[in-house]
VEXSE-757213 format. One record per residue (C-alpha): residue in three letters; y, z, x. Coordinates in steps of 0.2 Angstrom, whole numbers, padded with zeros to 4 digits, always signed. Each point is the difference from the previous one (the first is absolute). Layout:
ALAYZX...
//
This chain:
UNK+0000+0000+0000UNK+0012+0005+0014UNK-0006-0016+0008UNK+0005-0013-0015UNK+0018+0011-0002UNK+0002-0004+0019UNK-0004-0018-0004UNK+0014-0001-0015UNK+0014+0009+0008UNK-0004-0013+0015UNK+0001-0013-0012UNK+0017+0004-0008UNK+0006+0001+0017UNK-0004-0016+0003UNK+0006-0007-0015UNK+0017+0011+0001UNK+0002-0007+0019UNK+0000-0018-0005UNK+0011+0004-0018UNK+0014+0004+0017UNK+0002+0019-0006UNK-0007+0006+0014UNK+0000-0004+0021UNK-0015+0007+0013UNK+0013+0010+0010UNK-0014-0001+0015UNK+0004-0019+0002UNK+0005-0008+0019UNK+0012-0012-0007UNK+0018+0009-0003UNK+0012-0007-0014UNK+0021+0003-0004UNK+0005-0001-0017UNK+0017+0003-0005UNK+0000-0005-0016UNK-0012+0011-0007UNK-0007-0012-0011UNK-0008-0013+0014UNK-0018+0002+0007UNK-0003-0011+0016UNK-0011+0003+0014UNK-0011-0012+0010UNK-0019-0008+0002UNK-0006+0006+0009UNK+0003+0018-0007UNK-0007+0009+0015UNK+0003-0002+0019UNK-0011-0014+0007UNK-0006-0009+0017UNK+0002-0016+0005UNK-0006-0007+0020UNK+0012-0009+0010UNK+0001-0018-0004UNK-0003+0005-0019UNK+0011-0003-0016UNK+0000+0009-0015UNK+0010-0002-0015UNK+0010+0014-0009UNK+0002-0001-0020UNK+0016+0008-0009UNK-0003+0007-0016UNK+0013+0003-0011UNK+0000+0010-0019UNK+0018+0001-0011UNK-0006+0016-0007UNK-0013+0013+0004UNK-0007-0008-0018UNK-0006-0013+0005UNK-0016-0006-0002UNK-0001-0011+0017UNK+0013-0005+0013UNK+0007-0018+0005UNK+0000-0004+0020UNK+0017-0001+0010UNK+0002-0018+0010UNK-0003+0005+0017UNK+0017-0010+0004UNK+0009+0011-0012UNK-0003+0015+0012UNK+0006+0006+0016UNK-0014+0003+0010UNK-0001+0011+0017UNK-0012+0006+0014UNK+0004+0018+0008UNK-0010-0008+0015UNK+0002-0019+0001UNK-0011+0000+0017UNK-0015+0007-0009UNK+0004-0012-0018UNK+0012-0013-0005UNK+0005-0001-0018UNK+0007-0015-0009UNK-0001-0002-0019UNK-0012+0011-0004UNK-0013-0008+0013UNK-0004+0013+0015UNK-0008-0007+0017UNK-0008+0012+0012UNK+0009-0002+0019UNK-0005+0015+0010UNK-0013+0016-0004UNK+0012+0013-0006UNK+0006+0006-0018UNK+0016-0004-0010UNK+0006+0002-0016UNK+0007-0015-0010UNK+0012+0004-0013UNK+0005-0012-0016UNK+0019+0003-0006UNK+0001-0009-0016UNK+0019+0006-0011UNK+0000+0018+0000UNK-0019+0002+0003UNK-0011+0001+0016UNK-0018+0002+0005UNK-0010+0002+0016UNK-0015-0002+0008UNK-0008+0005+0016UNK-0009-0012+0010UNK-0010+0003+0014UNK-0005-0015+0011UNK-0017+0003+0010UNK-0012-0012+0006UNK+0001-0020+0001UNK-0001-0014-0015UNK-0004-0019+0009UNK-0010-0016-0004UNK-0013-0005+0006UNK-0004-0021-0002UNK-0019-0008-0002UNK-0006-0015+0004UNK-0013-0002-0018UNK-0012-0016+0001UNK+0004-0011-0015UNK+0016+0013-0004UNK+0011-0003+0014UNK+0010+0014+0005UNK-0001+0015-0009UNK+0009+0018+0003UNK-0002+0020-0005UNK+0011+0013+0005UNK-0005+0014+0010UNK+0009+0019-0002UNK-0006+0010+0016UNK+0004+0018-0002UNK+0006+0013+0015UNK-0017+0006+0005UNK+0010+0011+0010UNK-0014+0010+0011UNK-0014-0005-0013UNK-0011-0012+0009UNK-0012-0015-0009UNK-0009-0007-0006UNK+0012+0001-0019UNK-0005-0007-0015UNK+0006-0014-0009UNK+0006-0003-0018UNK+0001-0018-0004UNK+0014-0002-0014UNK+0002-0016-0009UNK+0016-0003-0011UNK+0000-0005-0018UNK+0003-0021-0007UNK+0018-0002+0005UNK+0004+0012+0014UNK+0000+0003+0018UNK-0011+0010+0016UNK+0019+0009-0002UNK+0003+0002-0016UNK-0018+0010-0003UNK+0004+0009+0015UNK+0018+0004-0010UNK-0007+0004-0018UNK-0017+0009+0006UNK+0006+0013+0013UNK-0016-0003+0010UNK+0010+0002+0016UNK+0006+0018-0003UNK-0020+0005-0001UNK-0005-0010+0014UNK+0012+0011+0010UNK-0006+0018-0005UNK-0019-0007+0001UNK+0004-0010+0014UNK-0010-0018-0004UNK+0007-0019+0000UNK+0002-0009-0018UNK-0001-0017+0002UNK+0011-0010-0014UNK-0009-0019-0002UNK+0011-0014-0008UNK-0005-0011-0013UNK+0003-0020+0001UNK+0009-0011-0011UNK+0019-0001-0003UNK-0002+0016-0012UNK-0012+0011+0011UNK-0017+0004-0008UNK-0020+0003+0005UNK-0016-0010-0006UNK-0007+0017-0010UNK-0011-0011-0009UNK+0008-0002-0022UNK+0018+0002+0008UNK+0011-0003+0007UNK+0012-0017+0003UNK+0000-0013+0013UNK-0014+0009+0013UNK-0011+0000-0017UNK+0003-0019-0003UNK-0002-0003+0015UNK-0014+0009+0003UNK+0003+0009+0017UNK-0011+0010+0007UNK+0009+0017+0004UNK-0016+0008+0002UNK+0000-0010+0016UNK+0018+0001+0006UNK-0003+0021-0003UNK-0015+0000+0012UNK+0012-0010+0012UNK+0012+0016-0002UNK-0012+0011+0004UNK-0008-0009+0016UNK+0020+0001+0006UNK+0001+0017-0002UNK-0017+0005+0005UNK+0005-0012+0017UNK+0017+0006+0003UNK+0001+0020-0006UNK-0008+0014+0000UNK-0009+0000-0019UNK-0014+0012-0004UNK-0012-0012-0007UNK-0009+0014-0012UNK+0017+0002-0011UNK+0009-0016-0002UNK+0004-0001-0017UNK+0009-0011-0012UNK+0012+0000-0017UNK+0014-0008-0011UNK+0009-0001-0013UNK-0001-0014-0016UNK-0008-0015+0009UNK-0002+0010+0015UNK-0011+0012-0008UNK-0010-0014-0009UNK-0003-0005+0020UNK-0005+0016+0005UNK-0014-0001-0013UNK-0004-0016+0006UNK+0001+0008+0018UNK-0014+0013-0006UNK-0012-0015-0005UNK+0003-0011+0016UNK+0003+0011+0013UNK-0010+0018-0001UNK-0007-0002+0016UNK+0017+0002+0008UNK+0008+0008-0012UNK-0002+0019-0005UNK+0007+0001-0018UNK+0014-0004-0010UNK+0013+0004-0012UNK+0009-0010-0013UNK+0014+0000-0010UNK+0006-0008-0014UNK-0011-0014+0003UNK-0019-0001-0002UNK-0016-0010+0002UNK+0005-0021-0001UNK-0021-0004+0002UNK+0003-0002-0021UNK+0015-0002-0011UNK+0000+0006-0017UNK-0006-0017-0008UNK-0018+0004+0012UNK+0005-0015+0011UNK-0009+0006+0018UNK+0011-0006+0015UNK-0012+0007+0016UNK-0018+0012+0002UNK+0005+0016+0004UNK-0014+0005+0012UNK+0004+0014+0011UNK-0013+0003+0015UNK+0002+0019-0003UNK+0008+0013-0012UNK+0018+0002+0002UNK+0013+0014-0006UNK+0011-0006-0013UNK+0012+0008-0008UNK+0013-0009-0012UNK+0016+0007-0008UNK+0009-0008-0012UNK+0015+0006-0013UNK-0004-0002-0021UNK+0016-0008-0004UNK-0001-0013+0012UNK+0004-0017-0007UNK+0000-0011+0012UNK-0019+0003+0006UNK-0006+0010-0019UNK-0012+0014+0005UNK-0010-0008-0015UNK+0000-0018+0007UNK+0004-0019-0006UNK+0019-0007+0000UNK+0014+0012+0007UNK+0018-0004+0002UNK+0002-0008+0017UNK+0000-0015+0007UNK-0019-0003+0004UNK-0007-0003-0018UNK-0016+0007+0007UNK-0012+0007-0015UNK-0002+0016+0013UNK-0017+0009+0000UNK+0002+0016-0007UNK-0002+0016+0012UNK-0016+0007-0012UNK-0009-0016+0005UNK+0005+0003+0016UNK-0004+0015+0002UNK-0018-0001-0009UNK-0005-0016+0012UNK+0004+0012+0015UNK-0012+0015-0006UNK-0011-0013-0002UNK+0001-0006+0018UNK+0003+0017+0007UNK-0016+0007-0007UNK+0009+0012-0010UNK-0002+0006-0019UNK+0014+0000-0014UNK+0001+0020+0000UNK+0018+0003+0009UNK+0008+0016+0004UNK+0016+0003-0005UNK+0016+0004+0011UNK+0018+0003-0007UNK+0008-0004+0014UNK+0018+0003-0009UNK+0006+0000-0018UNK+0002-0018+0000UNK-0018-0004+0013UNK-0015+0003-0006UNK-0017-0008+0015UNK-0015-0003-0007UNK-0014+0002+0015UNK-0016-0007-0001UNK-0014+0007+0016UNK-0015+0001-0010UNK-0013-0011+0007UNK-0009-0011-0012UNK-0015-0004+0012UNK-0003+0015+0012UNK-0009-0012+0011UNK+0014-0012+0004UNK+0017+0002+0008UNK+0016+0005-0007UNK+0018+0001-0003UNK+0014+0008-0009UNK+0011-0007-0014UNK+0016+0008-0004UNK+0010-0006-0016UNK+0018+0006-0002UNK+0011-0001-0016UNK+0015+0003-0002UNK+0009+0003-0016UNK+0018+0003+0001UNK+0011+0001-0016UNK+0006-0016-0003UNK+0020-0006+0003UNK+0000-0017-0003UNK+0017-0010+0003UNK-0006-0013-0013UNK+0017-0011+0005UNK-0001+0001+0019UNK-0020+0000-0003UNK-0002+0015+0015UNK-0010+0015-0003UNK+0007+0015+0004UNK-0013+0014+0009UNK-0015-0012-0002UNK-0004-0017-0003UNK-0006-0013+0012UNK+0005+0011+0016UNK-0008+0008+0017UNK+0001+0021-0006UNK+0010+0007+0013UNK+0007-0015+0006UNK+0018-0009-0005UNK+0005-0014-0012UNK-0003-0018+0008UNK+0014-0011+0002UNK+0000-0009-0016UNK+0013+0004-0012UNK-0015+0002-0015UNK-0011+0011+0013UNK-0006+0017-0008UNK+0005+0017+0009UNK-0017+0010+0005UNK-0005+0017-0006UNK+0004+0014+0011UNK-0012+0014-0002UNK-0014-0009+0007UNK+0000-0009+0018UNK-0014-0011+0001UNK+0002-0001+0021UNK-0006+0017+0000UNK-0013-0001-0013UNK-0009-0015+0009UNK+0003+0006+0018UNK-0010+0016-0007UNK-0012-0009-0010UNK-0005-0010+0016UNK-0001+0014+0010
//
């Protein structure tokens, strides 16, 4: 009983927080607001880490009146923007690039109202070029923390961007980088082809799905660069993404699960079917592999149901049940799950139990979460939910939806494999 009251009064929180009647007075990012009547604060809302040769992009959001329901975004050039330490970051419309390890704070001033954030710069962000028979040249980028004393062999998260963006902009929206440097391993940020960037994950998405490219093949050429040129601990290189990135992944599971220790998805699940049963490649793994997906209940874009959602791709998406039932098959795993309430939003169903004693095994982790709904039907973004990385920041499309906060799905899958 105590348990459920907790649940509610967390709940109303929640709901209060995003009404605008209330602020977390813990947050990192500092706001001035002589009106009285203005809320405006920035995305990220904590402090975040970037690695020299990285950009970020800061987002300005702006409410009229603590009523509210959702905010607009400031034009970046509508603000004046500063860096406390220009040699460690630069800052110039609302777009951040690491110079130098160090931290800064970069403050927006927009009318009578300012916000700040504290950057700290550690590590390095470059690209790496491949030579990919019958691709040409194809590239990744590479965020190498500050191993400090720490000595290798590190692990390796491969990290693929959703259809339309960048090795950059995933490094920008998930935050991977600011894990990598506590848990001290590389994340390696592929980039799609075409004109607008996607992967081949099978039933989506665009031009590298028409034209059938084999990114199966270009990731095994990213992992014999970095298993030549760096210090990678072979037994934990794993791999996720967000959208069409994490349909890749799933693909990635299939494909590669001799050299690749598990995966986690979000927002994006298996392309092997779509929704109309279309099959678009055999998903034979030569061994169990860890899975876990995460995906939020009011996406629209990828619906955690399946079929048509709003973008671009009109893919009839595979729903994440499928999904998920077609890996307890392969994992050798019954449907009993446990259940883990990561937060009041997150709720992890994890499946161990072993169908057939005899054979090996691995686990399946399915994360949901169900945030309340605040739906800008006329700009068409979701506010706390949506089609987004949990954790993470907004992309940079003016329609992108803003992630939930309470749960961070960089943690969750770093614990999960591990």
């Amino acid at each position: 009983m105590h348990f459920m009251k907790t649940r509610a009064r967390l709940y109303l929180c929640i709901l209060v927080m995003c009404l605008g009647a209330c602020k977390n007075a813990d947050t990192e990012t500092t706001g001035t607001d002589n009106s009285n009547s203005t809320l405006f604060w920035f995305e990220p809302t904590t402090s975040t880490l970037i690695g020299v040769g990285q950009t970020i992009n800061i987002f300005t959001a702006l409410k009229a009146s603590t009523s509210d329901l959702f905010p607009s975004y400031v034009a970046p050039t509508a603000i004046t923007w500063t860096s406390s330490q220009s040699s460690v970051a630069t800052v110039s419309n609302a777009t951040v690039v690491g110079v130098s390890e160090g931290a800064t704070v970069i403050t927006g001033t927009y009318l009578t109202h300012s916000s700040q954030i504290t950057v700290q710069v550690s590590g390095t962000m470059i690209n790496r070029s491949l030579t990919v028979s019958g691709q040409g040249t194809r590239s990744y980028g590479l965020y190498t923390p500050n191993f400090g004393s720490t000595t290798g062999p590190h692990p390796v998260v491969l990290a693929f961007h959703g259809g339309g963006g960048s090795a950059m902009n995933h490094a920008s929206i998930s935050m991977l980088n600011k894990l990598a440097q506590a848990q001290k391993f590389y994340v390696a940020y592929p980039e799609g082809s075409g004109v607008i960037q996607t992967f081949n994950g099978g039933a989506c998405c665009g031009a590298a799905k028409t034209n059938n490219t084999d990114d199966v093949y270009f990731t095994r050429h990213v992992l014999d660069d970095l298993e030549a040129n760096f210090s990678i601990d072979t037994s934990k290189i794993f791999a996720t993404g967000f959208s069409n990135g994490g349909i890749m992944s799933h693909r990635l599971a299939c494909a590669l699960s001799d050299r690749i220790d598990g995966i986690a998805a979000v927002g994006g699940a298996s392309g092997e079917f779509d929704s109309n049963s279309n099959q678009y490649y055999t998903c034979s793994p030569t061994n169990p592999i860890p899975i876990l997906h995460i995906h939020i209940n009011n996406d629209r874009n990828y619906p955690i149901g399946g079929g048509l959602g709003t973008g671009i791709s009109e893919t009839p998406f595979y729903s994440v049940a499928s999904t998920i039932s077609d890996w307890l098959a392969r994992n050798n795993l019954t449907a009993a799950a446990t259940t883990e309430i990561v937060t009041p939003t997150t709720t992890c169903y994890k499946y161990t139990t072993v169908s057939n004693g005899g054979n090996p095994s691995a686990p399946v982790t399915n994360c949901v979460v169900s945030p309340i709904d605040i739906f800008d039907s006329v700009n068409e973004i979701v506010f706390g939910g949506g089609h987004s990385w949990p954790g993470g920041v907004r992309s940079l499309s003016t329609a992108s939806d803003t992630p939930p906060t309470d749960f961070d799905a960089n943690s969750y899958m770093w614990s999960f494999w591990n």
